[in-house]
Backbone as numpy.savetxt, mean C-alpha at the origin, in Angstrom:
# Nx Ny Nz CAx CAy CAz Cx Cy Cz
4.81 16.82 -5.39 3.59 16.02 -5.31 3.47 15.41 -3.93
2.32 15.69 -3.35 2.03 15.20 -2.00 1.94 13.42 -1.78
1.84 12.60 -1.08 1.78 11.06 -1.82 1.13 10.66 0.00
0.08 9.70 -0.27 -0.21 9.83 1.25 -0.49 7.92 1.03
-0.08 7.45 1.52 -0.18 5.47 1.39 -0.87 4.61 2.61
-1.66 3.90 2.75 -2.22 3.11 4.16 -1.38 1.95 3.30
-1.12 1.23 4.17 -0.83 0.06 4.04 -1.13 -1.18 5.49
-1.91 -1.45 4.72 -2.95 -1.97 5.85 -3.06 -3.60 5.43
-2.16 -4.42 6.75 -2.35 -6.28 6.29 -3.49 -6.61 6.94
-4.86 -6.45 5.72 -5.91 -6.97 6.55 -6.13 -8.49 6.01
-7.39 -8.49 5.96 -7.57 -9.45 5.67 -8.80 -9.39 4.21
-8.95 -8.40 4.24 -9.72 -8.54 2.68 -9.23 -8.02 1.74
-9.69 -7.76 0.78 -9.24 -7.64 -0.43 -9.81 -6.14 -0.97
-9.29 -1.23 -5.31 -10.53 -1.49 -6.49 -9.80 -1.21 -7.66
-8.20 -1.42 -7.66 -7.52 -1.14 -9.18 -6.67 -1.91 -9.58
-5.86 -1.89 -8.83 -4.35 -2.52 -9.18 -4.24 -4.36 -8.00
-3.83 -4.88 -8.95 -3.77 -5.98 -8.41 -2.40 -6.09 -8.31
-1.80 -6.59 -7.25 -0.18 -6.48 -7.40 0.45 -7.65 -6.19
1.47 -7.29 -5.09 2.61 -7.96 -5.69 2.84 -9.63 -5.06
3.50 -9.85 -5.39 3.96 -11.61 -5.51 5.21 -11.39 -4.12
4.67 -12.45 -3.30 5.74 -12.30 -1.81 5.95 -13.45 -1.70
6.81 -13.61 -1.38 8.32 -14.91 -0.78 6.98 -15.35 0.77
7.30 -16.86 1.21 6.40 -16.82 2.39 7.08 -18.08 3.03
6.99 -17.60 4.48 8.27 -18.67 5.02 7.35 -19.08 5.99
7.25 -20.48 6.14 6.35 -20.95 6.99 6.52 -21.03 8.55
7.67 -20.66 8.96 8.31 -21.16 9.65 7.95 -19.49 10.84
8.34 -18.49 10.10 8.03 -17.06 10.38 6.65 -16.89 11.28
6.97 -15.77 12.16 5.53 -15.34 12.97 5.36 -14.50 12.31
3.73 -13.74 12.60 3.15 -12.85 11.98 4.00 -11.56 11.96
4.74 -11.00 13.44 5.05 -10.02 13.58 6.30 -10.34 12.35
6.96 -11.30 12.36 8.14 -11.34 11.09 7.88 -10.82 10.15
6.47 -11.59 9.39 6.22 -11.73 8.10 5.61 -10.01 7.82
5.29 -9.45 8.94 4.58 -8.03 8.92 5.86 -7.13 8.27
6.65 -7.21 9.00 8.24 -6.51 8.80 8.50 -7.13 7.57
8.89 -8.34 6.93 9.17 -8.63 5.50 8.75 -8.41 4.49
7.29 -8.39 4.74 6.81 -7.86 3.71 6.48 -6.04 3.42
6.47 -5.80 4.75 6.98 -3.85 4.29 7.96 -3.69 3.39
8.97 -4.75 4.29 10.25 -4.16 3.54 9.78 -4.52 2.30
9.66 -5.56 1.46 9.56 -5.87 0.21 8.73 -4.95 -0.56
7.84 -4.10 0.46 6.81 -3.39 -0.43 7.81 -2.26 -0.93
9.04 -1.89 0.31 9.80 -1.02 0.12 11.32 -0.94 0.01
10.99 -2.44 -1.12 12.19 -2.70 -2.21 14.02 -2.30 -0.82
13.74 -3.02 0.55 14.63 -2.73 1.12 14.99 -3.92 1.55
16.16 -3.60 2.58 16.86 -5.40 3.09 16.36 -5.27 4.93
16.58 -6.63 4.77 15.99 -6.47 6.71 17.33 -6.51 7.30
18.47 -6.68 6.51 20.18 -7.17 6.84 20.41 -6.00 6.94
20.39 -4.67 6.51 21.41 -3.86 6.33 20.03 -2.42 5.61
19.26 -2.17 6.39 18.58 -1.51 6.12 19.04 0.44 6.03
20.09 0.43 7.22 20.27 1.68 7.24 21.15 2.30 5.61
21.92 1.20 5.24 22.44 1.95 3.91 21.57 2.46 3.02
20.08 2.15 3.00 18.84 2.30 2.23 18.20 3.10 2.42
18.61 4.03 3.16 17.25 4.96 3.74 16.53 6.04 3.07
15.27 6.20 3.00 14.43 6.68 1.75 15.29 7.98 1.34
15.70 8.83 2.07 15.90 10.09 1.40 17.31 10.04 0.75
18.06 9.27 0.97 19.34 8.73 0.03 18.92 8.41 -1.10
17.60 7.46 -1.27 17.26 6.86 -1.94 16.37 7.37 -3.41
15.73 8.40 -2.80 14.65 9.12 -3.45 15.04 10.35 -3.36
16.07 10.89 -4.08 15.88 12.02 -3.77 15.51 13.40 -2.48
16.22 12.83 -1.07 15.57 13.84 -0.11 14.11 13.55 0.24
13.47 12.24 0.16 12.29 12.20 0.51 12.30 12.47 1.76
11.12 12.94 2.28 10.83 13.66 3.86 9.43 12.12 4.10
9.51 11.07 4.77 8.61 10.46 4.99 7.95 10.14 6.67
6.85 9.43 6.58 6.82 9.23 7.96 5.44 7.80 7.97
5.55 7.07 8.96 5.00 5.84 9.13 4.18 6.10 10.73
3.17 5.99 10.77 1.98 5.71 11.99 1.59 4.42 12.35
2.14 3.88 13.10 2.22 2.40 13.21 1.84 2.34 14.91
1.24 1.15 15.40 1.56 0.66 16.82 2.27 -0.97 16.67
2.63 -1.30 15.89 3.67 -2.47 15.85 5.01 -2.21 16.01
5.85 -2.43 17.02 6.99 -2.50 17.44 8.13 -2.65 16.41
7.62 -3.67 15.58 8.86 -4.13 14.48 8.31 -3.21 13.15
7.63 -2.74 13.08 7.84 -1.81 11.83 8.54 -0.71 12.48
8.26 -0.43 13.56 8.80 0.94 14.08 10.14 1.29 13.85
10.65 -0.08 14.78 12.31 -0.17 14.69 12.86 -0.24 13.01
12.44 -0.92 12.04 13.08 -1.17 10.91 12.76 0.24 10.22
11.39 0.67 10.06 11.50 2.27 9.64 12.15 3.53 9.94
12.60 3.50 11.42 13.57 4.50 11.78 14.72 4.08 11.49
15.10 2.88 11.25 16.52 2.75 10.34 16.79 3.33 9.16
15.21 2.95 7.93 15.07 3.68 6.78 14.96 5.39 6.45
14.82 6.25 7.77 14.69 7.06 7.70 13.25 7.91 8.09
12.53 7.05 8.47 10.98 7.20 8.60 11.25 8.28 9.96
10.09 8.79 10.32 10.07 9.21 11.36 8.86 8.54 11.95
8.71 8.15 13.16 7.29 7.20 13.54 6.72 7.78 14.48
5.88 7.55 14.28 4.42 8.19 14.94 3.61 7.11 15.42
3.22 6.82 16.44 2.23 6.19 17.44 1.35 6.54 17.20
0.27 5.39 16.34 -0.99 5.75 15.70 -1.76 5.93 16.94
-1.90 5.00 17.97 -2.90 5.17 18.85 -3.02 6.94 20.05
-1.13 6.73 20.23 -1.26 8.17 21.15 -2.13 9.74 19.52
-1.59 9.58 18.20 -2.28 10.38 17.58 -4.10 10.84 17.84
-4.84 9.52 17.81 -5.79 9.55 17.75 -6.53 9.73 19.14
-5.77 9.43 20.27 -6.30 9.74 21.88 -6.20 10.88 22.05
-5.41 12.34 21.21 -5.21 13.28 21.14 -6.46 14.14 21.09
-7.18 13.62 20.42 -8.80 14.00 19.66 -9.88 13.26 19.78
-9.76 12.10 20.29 -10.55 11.23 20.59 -11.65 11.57 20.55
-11.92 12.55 21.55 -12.87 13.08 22.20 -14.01 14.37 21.20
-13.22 14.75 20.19 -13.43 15.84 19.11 -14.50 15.11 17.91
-14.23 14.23 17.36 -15.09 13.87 16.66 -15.14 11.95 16.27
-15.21 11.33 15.54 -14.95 9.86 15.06 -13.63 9.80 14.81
-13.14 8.80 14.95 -11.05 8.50 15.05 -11.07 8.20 13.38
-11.99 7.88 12.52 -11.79 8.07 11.03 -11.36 9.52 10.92
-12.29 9.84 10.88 -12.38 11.23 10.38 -11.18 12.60 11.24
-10.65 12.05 12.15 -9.69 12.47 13.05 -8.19 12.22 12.62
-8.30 11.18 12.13 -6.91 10.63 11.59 -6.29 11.10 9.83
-8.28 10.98 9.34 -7.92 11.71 8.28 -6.83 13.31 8.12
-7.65 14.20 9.05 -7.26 15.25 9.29 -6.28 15.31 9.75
-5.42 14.29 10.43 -4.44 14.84 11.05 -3.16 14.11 10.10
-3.73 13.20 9.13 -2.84 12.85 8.27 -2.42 13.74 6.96
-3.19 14.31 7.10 -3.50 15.37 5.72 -2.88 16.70 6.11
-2.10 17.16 7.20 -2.12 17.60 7.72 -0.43 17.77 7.95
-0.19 15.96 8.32 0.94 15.85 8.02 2.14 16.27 6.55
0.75 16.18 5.63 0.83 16.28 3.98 1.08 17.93 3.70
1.01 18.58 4.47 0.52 19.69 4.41 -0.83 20.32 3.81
-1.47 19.50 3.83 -2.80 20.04 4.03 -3.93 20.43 4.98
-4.26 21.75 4.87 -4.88 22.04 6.38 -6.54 22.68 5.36
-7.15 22.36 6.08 -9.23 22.86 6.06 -9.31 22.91 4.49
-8.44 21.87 3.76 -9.08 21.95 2.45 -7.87 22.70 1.38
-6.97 23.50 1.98 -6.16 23.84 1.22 -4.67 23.32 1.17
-3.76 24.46 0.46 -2.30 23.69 0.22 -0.98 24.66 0.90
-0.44 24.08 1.96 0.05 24.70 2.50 1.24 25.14 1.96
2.19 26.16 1.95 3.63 26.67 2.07 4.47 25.06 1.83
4.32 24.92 2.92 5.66 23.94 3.46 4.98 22.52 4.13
5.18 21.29 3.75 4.99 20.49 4.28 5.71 20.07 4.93
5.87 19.00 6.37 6.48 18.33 7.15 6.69 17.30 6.04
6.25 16.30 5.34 6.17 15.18 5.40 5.73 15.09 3.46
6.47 14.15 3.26 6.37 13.80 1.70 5.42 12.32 0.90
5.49 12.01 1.95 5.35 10.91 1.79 4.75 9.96 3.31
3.38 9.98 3.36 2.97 8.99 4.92 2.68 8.14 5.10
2.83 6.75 5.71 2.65 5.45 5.42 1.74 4.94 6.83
0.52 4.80 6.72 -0.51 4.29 7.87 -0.46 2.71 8.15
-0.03 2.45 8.92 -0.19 1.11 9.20 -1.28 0.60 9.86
-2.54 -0.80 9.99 -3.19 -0.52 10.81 -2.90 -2.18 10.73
-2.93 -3.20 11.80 -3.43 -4.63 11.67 -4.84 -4.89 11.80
-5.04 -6.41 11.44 -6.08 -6.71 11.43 -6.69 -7.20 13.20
-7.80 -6.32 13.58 -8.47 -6.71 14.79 -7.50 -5.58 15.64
-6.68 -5.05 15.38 -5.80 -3.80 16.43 -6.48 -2.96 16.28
-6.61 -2.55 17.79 -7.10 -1.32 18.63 -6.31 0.11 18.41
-7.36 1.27 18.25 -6.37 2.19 17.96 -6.79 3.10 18.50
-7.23 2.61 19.88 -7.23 3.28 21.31 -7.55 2.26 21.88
-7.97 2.98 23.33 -8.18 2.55 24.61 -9.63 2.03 24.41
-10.05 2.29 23.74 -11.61 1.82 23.70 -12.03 0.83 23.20
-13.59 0.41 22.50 -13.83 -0.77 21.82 -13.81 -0.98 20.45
-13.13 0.30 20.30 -13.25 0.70 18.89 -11.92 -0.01 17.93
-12.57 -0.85 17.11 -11.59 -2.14 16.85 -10.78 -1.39 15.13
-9.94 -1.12 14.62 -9.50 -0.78 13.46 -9.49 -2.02 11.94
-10.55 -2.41 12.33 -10.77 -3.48 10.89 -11.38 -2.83 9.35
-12.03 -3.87 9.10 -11.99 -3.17 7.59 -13.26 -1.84 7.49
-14.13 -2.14 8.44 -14.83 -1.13 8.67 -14.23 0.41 9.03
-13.51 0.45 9.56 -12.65 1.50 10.67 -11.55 1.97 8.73
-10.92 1.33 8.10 -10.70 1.25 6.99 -11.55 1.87 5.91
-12.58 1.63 5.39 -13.74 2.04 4.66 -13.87 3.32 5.70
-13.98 3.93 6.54 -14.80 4.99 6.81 -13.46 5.96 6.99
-12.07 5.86 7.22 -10.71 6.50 6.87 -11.02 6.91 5.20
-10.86 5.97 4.65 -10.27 6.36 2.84 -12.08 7.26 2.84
-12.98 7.03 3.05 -14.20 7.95 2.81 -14.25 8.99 3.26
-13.56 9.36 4.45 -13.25 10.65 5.26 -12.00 11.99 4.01
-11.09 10.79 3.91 -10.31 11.39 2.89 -10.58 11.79 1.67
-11.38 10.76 1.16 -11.95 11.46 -0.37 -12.53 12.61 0.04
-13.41 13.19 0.96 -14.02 14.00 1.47 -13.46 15.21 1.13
-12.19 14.86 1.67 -11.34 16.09 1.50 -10.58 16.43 -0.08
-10.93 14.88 -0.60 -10.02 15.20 -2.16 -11.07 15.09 -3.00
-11.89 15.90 -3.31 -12.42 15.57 -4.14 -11.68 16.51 -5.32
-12.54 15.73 -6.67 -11.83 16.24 -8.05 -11.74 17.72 -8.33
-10.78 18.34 -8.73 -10.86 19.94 -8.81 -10.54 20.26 -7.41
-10.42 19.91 -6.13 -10.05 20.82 -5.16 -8.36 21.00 -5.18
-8.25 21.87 -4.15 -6.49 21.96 -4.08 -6.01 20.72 -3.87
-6.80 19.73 -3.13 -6.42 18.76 -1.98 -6.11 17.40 -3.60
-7.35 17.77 -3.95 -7.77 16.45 -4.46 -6.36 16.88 -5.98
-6.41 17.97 -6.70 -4.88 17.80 -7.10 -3.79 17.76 -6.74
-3.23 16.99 -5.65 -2.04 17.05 -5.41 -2.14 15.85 -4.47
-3.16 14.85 -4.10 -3.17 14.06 -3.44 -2.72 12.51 -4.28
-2.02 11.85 -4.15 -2.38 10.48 -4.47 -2.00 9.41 -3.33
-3.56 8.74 -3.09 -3.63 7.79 -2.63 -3.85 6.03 -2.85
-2.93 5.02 -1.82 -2.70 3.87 -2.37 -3.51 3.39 -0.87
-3.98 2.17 -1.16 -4.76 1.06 -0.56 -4.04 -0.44 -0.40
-3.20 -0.68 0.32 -2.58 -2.19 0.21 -3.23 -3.21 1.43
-3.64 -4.55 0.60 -4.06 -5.28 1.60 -3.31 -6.33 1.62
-3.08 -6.92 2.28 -2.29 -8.74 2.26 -3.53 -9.63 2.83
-2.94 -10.75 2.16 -4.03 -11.87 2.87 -3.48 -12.33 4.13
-2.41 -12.13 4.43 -1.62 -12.27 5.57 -1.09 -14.15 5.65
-1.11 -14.59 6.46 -0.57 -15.99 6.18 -1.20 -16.79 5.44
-0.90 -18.17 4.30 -0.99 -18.10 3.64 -0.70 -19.82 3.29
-1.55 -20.59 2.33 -1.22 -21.85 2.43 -1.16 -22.17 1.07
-0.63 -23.84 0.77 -0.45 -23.61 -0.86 -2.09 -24.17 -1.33
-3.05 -23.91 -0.36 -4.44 -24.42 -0.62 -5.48 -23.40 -1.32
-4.52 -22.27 -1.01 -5.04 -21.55 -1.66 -4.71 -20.79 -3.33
-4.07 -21.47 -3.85 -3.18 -21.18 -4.85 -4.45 -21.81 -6.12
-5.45 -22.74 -5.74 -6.38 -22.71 -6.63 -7.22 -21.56 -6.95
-7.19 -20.92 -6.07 -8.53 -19.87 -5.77 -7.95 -18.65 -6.13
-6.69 -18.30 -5.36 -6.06 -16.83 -5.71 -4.72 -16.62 -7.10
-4.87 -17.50 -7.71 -3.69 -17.65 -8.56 -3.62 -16.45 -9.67
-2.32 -15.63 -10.03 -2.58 -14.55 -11.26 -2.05 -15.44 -12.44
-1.90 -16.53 -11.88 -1.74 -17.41 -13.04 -2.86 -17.39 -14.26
-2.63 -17.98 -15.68 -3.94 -18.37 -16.53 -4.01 -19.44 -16.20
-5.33 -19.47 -16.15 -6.12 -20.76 -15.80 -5.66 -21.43 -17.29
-5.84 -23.12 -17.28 -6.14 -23.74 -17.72 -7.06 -24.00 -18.65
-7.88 -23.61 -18.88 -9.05 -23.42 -19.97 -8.22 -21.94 -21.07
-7.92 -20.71 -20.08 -7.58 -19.46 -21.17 -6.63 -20.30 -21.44
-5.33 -20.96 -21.57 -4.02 -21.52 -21.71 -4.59 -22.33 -23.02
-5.30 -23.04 -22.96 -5.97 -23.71 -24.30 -7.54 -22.82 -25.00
-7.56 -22.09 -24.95 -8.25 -21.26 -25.85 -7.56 -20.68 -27.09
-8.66 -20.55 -27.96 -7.75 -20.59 -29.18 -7.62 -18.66 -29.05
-7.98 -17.77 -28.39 -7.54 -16.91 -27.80 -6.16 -16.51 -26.79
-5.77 -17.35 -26.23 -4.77 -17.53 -25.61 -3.56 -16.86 -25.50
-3.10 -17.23 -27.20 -2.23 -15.70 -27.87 -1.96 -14.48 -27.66
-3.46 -13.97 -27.38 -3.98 -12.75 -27.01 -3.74 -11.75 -26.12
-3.49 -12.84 -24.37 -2.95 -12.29 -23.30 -1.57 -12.00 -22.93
-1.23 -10.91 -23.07 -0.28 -10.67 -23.11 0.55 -11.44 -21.73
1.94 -11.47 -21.88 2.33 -11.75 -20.67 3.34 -10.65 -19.76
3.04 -11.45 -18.23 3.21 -9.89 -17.49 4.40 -10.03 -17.03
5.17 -8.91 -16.36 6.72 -8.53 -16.23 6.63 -8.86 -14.81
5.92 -9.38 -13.58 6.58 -9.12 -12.62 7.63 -9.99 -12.46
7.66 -11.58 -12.91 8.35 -12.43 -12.74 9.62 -12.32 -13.33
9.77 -10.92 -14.11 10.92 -10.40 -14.52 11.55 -9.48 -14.75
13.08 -9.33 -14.34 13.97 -8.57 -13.97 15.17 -8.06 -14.86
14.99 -7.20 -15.69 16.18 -6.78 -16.68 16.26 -7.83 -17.42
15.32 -8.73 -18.04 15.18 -9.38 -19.18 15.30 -10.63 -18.67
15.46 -11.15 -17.90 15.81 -12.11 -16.75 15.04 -12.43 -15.93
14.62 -14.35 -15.90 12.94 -14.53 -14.78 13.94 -14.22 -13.88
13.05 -13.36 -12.67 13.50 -13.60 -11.47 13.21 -14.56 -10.55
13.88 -15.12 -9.56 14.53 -16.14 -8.96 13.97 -16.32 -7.29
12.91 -15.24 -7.26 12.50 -14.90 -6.14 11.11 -14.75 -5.78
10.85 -14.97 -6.82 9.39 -15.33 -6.85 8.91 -16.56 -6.71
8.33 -16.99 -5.17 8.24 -18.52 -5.49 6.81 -18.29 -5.32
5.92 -17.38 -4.99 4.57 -17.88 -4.71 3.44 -16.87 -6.04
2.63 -17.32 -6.98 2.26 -17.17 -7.85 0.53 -16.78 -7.61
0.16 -16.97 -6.55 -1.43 -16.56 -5.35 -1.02 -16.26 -4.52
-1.90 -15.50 -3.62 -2.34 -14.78 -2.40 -1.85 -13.59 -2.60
-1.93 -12.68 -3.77 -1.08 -11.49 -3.63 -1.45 -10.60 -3.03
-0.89 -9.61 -2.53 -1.45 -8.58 -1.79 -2.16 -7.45 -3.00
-3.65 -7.02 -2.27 -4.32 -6.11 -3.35 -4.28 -4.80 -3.05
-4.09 -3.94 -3.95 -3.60 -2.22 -3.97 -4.65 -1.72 -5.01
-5.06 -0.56 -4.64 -5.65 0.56 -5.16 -5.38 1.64 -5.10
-5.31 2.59 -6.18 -4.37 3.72 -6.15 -5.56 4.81 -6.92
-5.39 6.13 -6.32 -6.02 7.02 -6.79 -5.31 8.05 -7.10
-5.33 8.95 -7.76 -4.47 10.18 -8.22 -5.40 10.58 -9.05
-6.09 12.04 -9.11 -6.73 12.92 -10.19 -6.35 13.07 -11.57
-6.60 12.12 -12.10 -5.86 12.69 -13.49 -4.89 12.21 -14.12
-4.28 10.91 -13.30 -2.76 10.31 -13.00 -3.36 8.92 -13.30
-4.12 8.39 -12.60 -4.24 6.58 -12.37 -5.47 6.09 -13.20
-5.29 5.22 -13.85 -6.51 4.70 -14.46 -7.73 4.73 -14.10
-8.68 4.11 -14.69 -10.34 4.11 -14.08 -9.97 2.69 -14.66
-11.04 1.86 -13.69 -11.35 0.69 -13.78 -12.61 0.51 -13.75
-13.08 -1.14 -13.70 -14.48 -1.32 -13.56 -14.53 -2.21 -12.33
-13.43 -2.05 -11.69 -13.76 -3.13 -10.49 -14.66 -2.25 -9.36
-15.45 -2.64 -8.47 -16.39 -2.75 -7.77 -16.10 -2.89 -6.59
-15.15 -4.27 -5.95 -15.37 -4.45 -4.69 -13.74 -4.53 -4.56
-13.52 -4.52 -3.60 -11.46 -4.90 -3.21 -11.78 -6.24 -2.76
-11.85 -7.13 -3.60 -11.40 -8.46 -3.71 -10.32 -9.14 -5.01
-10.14 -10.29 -4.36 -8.63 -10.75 -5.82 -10.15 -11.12 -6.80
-11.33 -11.54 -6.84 -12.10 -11.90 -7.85 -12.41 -10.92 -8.77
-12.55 -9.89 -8.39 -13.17 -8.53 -8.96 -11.85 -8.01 -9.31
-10.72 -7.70 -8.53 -9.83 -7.41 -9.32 -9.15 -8.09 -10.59
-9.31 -9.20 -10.15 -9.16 -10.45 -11.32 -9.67 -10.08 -12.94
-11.03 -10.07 -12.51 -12.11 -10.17 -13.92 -11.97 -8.30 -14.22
-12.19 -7.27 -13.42 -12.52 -5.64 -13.84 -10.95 -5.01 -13.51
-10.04 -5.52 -12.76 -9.24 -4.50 -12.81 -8.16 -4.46 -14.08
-7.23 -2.95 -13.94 -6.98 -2.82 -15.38 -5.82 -2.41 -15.29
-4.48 -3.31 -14.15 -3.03 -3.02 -14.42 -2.51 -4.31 -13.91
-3.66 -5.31 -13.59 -2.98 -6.77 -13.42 -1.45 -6.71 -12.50
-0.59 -7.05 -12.15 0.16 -7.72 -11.11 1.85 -7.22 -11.32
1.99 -6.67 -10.24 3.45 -5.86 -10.23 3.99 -6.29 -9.37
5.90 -6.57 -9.10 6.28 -7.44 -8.46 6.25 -6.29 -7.01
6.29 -6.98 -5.85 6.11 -6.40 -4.56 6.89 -4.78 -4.30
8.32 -5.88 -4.66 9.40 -4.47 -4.56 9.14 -3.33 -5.54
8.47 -3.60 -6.37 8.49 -2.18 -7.07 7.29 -0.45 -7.01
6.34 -1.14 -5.86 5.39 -0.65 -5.19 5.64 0.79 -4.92
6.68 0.73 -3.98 7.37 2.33 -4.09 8.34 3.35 -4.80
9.07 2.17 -5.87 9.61 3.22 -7.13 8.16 3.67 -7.60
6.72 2.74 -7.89 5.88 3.51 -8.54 5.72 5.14 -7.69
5.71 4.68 -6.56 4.98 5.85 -5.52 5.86 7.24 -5.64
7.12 6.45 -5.54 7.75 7.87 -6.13 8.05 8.47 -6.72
8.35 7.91 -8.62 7.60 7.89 -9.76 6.60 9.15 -9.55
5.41 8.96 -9.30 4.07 9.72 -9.30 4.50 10.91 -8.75
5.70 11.24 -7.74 5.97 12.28 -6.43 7.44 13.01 -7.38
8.04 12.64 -8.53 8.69 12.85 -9.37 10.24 13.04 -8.52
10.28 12.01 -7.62 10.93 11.40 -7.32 12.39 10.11 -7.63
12.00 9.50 -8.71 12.05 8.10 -9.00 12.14 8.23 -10.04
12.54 7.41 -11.59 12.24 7.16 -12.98 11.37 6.22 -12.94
10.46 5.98 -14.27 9.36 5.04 -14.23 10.16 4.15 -14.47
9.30 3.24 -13.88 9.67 1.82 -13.88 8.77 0.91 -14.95
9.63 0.36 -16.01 8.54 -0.60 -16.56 7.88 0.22 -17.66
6.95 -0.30 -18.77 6.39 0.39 -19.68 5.51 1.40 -19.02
C-alpha cells in the first residue's frame, strides 16, 4: 500500500480530529516543530536512532520534504531520507504552478507516474512538511493554507475513485495550532462541555481511549485543547463524514472518529500500509 502524509503546522484547522500534545512554554517554535513530529511519530528526541522507521515497521522505505533544519537532522536519524522541498520545486518552477508540480513529483516518489502504478517504488511512505508563511522558493509565492488547498486538489486530481492511483493512495492532512495558551482551552477543548456532562443523555457518550494506555490513564497528557486536526482519505478504507470545513468546530459537531492520542498517528498509517497491527478497536 502506497501511503503519502503532509504534515503541515499551520495555522488552521475534514475527518479525524486527533492528537493531544505535551506544550512547554519555555520552547521555541523550531523546538516545538521537532517535538511534536516526533510525537506524531511515536519517537524519542534522546535516542532517536534506535527507532528508525524501517526497524520499526517492517522495512519501511520513507522520505520527508522539509526546508526546516531540525526536522531534517532528527529524520535522517529515523531513517528518513530528506529532500529539500524548495530545491524540488525550483527544479520545475518554471513548467507549470509549484502545487501542481509538487503533486507530481510526490506521487512520483510513491511510484506513481501519468496516472498509473509503477513496478517498483522508491519510497513507502512520504512526509511533506510545509510551515506557516514559508517560502517554497525564491519567489513571492508564500506556502500557506492557500498553497495547501491547491496541493491536496492537485492530488485528488490524480486519485480519483476507481483509478490505479486513487486505489492504492491514502492520504493524511495534519494541522497544529502551533503555540498555544491555556486561554484557549475554553474554545478548543475535546473535553464534554458542561451542559452534555449534566444532560440526562450524558450516559450516552461514550468515552474515548486517548488518555489511555493498556488500561491505564496515561500520565502524559497534560493538555486536553488545541489539538492538532487530521484528515485522512483512503478509497474504500476511511470513513465518510459530514464535516465541511478543517476547523476544531466542524470537526467537533460532523466529524466521525473524535480524538486519538498524538503518538499513535503513525501505527495508524502503517496499519493502513499493512505494516503495523491495529491499534485500538
Amino acid at each position: 500500500m502506497k501511503t503519502f502524509t503532509l504534515s503541515l503546522p499551520l495555522l488552521h484547522a475534514v475527518s479525524l480530529l486527533s492528537p493531544i500534545l505535551l506544550h512547554q512554554f519555555s520552547e521555541t517554535d523550531d523546538d516545538r516543530i521537532v517535538r511534536e513530529f516526533a510525537l506524531l511519530l511515536d519517537s524519542s528526541l534522546n535516542d532517536p536512532i534506535k527507532q528508525t522507521l524501517p526497524h520499526r515497521f517492517m522495512g519501511m522505505k520513507a522520505a520527508i520534504l522539509t526546508n526546516h533544519s531540525g526536522l531534517k537532522s532528527f529524520s535522517a536519524n529515523l531513517g528518513f531520507s530528506v529532500v529539500q522541498l524548495d530545491e524540488l520545486v525550483k527544479q520545475h518552477s518554471s513548467e507549470s504552478q509549484d502545487s501542481d508540480v509538487v503533486a507530481v513529483e510526490l506521487l512520483k516518489l510513491l511510484g506513481f507516474q501519468e496516472g498509473k502504478v509503477l513496478d517498483n517504488s522508491q519510497f513507502d511512505l512520504v512526509l511533506l512538511h510545509v510551515g506557516a508563511g514559508e517560502k517554497v522558493n525564491d519567489s513571492e509565492q508564500i506556502a500557506d493554507v492557500e498553497f495547501v488547498d491547491a496541493l491536496v486538489g492537485a492530488i485528488m486530481k490524480q486519485a480519483q475513485p476507481g483509478s490505479d492511483v486513487g486505489s492504492r493512495l491514502h492520504l493524511s492532512v495534519v494541522m497544529s495550532y502551533g503555540k498555544v495558551s491555556e486561554n484557549d482551552e475554553s474554545r478548543f477543548s475535546v473535553l464534554k462541555r458542561s451542559d452534555e456532562k449534566d444532560s440526562c443523555f450524558s450516559t450516552l457518550y461514550p468515552l474515548q481511549s486517548y488518555a489511555m494506555k493498556g488500561g491505564v490513564p496515561r500520565k502524559d497528557v497534560s493538555r486536553h485543547h488545541s489539538p492538532m486536526l487530521i484528515a485522512q482519505l483512503q478509497h474504500a478504507v476511511t470513513r465518510k463524514d459530514n464535516a465541511q470545513r478543517f476547523s476544531f468546530q466542524d470537526f467537533l459537531e460532523n466529524g466521525g472518529n473524535l480524538t486519538i492520542p498524538a503518538d499513535r498517528f503513525l501505527h495508524e498509517i502503517a496499519f493502513k500500509m499493512w505494516k503495523a497491527p491495529k491499534y485500538g478497536a
